[in-house]
C-alpha positions in Angstrom: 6.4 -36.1 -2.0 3.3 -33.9 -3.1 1.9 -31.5 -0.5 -1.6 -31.0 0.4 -1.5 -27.7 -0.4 -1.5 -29.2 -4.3 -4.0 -31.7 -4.1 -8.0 -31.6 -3.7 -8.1 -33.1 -1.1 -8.5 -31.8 2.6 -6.3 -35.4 4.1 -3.9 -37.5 2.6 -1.3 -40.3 4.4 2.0 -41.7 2.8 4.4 -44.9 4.3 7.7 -43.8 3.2 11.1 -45.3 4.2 14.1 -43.1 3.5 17.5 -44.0 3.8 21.1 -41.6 3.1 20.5 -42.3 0.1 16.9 -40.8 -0.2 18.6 -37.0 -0.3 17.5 -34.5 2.5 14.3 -33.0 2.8 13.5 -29.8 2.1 12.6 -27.1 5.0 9.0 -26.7 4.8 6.0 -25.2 6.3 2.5 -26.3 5.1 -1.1 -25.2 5.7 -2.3 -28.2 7.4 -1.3 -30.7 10.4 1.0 -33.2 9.9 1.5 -36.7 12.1 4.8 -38.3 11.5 4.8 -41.6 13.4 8.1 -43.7 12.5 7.5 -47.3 12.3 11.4 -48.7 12.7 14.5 -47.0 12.4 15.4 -43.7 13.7 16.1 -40.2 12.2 16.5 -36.8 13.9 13.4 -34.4 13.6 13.4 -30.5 14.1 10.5 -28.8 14.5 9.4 -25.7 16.2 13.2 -24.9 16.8 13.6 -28.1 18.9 15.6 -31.1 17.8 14.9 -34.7 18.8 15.9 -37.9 17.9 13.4 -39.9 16.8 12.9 -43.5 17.8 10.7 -46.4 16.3 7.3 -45.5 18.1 7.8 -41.7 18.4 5.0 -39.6 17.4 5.5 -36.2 16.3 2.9 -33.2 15.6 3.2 -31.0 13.5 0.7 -27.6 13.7 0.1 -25.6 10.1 2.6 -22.9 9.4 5.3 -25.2 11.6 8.5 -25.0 10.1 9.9 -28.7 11.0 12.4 -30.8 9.0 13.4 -34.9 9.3 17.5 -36.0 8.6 17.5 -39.3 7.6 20.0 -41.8 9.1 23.3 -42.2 7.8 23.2 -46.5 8.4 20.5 -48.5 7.8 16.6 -47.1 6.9 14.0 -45.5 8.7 9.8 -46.3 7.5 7.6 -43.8 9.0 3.5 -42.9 8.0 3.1 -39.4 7.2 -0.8 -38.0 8.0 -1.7 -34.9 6.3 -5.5 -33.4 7.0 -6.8 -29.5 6.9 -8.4 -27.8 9.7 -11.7 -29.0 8.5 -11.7 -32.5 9.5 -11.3 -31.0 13.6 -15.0 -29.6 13.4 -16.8 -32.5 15.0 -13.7 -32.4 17.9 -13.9 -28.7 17.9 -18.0 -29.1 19.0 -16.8 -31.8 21.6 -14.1 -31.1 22.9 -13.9 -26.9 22.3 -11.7 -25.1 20.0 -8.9 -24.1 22.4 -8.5 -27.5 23.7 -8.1 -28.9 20.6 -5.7 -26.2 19.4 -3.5 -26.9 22.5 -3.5 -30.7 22.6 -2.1 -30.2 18.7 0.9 -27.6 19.7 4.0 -29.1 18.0 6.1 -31.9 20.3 6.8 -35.4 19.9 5.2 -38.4 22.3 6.5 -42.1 22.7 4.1 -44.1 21.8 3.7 -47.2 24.6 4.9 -50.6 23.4 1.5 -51.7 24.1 -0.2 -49.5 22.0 2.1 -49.1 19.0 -0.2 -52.2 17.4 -3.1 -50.1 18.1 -1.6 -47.0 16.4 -0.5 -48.9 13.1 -3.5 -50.5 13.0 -5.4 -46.8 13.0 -2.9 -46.1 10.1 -2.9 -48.9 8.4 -6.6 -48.7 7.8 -6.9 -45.0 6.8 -3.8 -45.8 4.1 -5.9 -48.8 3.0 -9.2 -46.7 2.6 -7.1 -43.4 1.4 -6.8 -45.5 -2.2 -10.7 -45.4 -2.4 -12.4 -48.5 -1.4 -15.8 -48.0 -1.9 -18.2 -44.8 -1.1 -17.8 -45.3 2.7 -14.0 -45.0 2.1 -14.2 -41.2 3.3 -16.1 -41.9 6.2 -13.7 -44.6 7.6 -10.8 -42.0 6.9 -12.5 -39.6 9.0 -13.5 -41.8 12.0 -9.8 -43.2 11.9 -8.4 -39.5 12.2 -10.8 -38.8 15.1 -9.7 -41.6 16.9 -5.9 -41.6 16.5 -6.2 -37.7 17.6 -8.1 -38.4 20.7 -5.8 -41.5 21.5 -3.0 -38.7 21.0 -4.6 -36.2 23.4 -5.2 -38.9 25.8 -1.7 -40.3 26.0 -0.1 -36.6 25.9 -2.6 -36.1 29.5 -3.1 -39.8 31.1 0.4 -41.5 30.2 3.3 -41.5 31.8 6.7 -40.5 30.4 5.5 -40.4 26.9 6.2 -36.8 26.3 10.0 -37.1 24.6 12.3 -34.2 25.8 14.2 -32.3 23.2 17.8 -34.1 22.4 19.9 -33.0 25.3 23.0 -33.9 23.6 23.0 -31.3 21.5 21.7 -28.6 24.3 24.0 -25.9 22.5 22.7 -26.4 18.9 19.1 -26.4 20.8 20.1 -23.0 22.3 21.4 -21.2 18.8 18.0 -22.1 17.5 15.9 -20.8 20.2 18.2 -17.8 19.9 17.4 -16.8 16.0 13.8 -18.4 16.6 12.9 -15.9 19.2 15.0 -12.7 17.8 14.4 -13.1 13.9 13.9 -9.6 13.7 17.4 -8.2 14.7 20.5 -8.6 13.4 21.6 -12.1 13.1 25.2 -13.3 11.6 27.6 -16.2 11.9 29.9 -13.9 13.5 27.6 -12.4 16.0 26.5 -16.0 17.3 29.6 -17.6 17.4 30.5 -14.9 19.5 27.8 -14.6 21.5 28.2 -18.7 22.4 31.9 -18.6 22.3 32.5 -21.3 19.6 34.3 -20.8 16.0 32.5 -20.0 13.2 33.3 -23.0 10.9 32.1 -25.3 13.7 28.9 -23.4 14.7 27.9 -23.8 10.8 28.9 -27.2 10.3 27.3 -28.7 13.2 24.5 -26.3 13.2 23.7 -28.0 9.8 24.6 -31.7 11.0 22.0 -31.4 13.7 19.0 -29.4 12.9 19.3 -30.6 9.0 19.4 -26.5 8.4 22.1 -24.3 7.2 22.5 -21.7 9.4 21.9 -18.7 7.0 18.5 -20.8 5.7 17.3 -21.5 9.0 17.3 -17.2 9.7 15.2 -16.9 6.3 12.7 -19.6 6.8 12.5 -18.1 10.6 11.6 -14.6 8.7 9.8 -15.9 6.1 6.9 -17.8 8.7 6.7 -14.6 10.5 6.4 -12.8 7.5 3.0 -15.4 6.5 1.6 -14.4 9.4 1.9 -10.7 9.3 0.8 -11.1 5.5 -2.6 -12.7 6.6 -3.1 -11.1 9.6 -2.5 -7.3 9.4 -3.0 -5.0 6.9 0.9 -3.8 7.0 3.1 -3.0 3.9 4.5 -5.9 2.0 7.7 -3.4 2.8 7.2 -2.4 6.5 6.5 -6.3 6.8 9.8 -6.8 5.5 11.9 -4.8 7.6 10.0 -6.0 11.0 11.2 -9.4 10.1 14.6 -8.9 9.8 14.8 -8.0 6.1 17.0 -4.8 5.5 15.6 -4.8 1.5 12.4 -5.3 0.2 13.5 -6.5 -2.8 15.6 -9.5 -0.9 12.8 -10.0 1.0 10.5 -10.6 -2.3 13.1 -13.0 -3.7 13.5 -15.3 -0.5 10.0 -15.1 0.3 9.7 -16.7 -3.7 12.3 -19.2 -3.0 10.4 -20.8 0.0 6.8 -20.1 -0.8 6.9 -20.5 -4.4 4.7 -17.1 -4.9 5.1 -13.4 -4.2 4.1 -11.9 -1.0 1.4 -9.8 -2.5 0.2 -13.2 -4.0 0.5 -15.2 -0.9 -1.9 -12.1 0.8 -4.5 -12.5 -1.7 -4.4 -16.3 -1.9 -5.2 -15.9 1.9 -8.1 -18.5 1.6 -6.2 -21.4 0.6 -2.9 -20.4 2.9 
């Protein structure tokens, strides 16, 4: 799949289905929201270092700069629409409704859609994906109105519905707790050793099933942990590419360069001056 960071464009929308065979995803973090609604099927979702599993009708948002990553199911196949956009098409909401509001009703969790009003939300989708391949001159205005509608239905249901706001998957609590662990204390020291130790389980099974439920590895989860902290530092202080390095976690600089490369796709001097488009 392309990213919007590529393309043109400020909004884009995909219907994908994925099945074992589709490979895994790549961790990722992106400039822009994403809404992943999964028509049928189910797959496991981590994002924000939660895990959930995913059901047909959940609803999941993603905020820009979220690392978040989807594990496709081992039977069967999962179809889900994937909604891309850039901060830009929030402006008339952001006059409406007020900046903070909006900011807070798009934090990162996952809702269950009603069974009444999954027609409603397909039929929202639907439409944008049908004017996304250019209709007429219009086409962008219908994409936009569409947007602004599915966000407000999603504000509404996350404040007015009942029991639509999914809980984190409480069969893996443990998993859920490592995670929270490295995602709060990227900064100090973090091994396989230390952790297994610290929540009294081996080391071979923390990794495998660390991996088997969030989709990560454990040592690539730490990085991408660093790495997002590491953005925001980049383009919002003035700090050393080195000091910045070191605060995340990084005990070398030049490490720090290479993994930054490995998941951004640029340098971290580059990624500072590209600050615009980031």
């Amino acid at each position: 799949m392309e990213y919007l960071s590529d393309m043109p464009t400020d909004f884009k929308i995909y219907k994908v289905r994925r099945d074992k065979n589709s490979g895994s995803q790549p961790t990722h973090a992106h400039p822009y929201y994403e809404i992943f609604y999964l028509l049928n099927g189910d797959c496991t979702f981590f994002v924000d270092h939660n895990i959930y599993k995913l059901n047909k009708g959940d609803l999941v948002v993603v905020p820009a700069g979220e690392l978040h990553k989807s594990t496709y199911p081992q039977m069967g196949s999962s179809e889900r629409y994937v909604v891309c956009f850039k901060k830009g098409n929030l402006k008339w909401l952001n006059e409406l409704l007020g900046d903070d509001f909006v900011k807070q009703s798009l934090t990162s969790g996952v809702i269950s859609i009603p069974e009444k009003r999954r027609d409603y939300v397909e039929a929202l989708m639907n439409k944008m994906n049908f004017e996304n391949d250019g209709q007429d001159i219009l086409s962008p205005a219908f994409i936009r109105t569409g947007l602004v509608e599915l966000i407000l239905f999603i504000i509404r249901c996350q404040r007015y519905e009942q029991n639509v706001i999914k809980e984190i998957d409480v069969d893996n609590q443990l998993m859920q707790e490592i995670a929270t662990y490295i995602y709060e204390n990227y900064d100090k020291k973090l091994s396989l050793d230390d952790m297994s130790n610290r929540f009294h389980i081996s080391r071979s099974y923390l990794s495998k099933k660390f991996k088997a439920v969030t989709g990560f590895g454990f040592k690539e989860y730490i990085v991408n942990v660093r790495i997002k902290n590491a953005c925001r530092l980049l383009l919002e202080t003035n700090k050393s590419i080195t000091d910045i390095a070191f605060e995340c976690g990084f005990n070398d600089s030049n490490y720090f360069g290479d993994a930054f490369r490995h998941v951004k796709g640029i340098s971290p001097n580059k990624y500072r001056k590209n600050k615009e488009t980031m």
